[in-house]
C-alpha positions in Angstrom: 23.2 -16.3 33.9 19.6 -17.5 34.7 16.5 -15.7 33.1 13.5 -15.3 35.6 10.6 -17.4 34.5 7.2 -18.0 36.4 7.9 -20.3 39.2 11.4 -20.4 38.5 14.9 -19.9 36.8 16.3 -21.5 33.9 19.8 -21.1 32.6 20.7 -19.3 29.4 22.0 -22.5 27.8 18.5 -24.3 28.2 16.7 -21.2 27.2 18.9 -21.4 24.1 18.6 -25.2 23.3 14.6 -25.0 24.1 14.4 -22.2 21.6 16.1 -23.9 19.1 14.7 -26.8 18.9 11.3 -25.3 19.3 11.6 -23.4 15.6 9.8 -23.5 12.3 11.5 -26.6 10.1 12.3 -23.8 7.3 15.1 -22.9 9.9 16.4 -26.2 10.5 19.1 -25.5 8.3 20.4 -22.1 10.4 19.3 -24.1 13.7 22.4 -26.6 12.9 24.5 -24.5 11.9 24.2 -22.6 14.8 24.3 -25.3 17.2 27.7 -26.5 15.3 29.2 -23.5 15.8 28.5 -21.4 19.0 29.4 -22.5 22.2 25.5 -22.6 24.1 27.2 -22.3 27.3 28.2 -18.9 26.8 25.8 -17.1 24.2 22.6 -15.9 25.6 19.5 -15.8 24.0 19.0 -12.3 22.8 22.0 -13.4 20.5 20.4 -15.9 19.1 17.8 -14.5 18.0 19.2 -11.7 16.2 21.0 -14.4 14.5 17.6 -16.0 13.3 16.4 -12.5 12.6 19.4 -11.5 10.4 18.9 -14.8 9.0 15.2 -14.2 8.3 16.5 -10.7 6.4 18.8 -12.4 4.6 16.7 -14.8 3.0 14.0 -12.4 2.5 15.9 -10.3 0.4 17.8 -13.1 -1.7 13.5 -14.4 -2.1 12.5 -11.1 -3.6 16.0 -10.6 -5.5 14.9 -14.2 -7.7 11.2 -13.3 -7.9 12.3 -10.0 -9.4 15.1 -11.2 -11.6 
């Protein structure tokens, strides 16, 4: 599946790898595994990103957790 862009297409898979590569370094760590593990050709983006975003939650709570404790 391609997503519309302005003056073109471009395929999930390079929508995918461009936003990956493209993040923050403080999520190289979930950017590997991620690209170890799912198969680009067939996940589209909106999965991705709620990926990163239960990532982001994830560390978020396990931050306030140790400042707390």
């Amino acid at each position: 599946m391609a997503t519309p862009l302005l003056g073109g297409t471009i395929s999930q898979e390079k929508l995918v790898k461009k936003f990956l590569t493209s993040l923050l370094s403080r999520f190289i760590h979930i950017v590997v595994a991620l690209l170890r593990v799912l198969d680009l050709k067939t996940i589209n983006f909106e999965d991705v990103v709620g990926r990163l975003k239960a990532y982001e939650e994830r560390t978020k709570e396990t931050d306030k957790a140790s400042d707390s404790g």
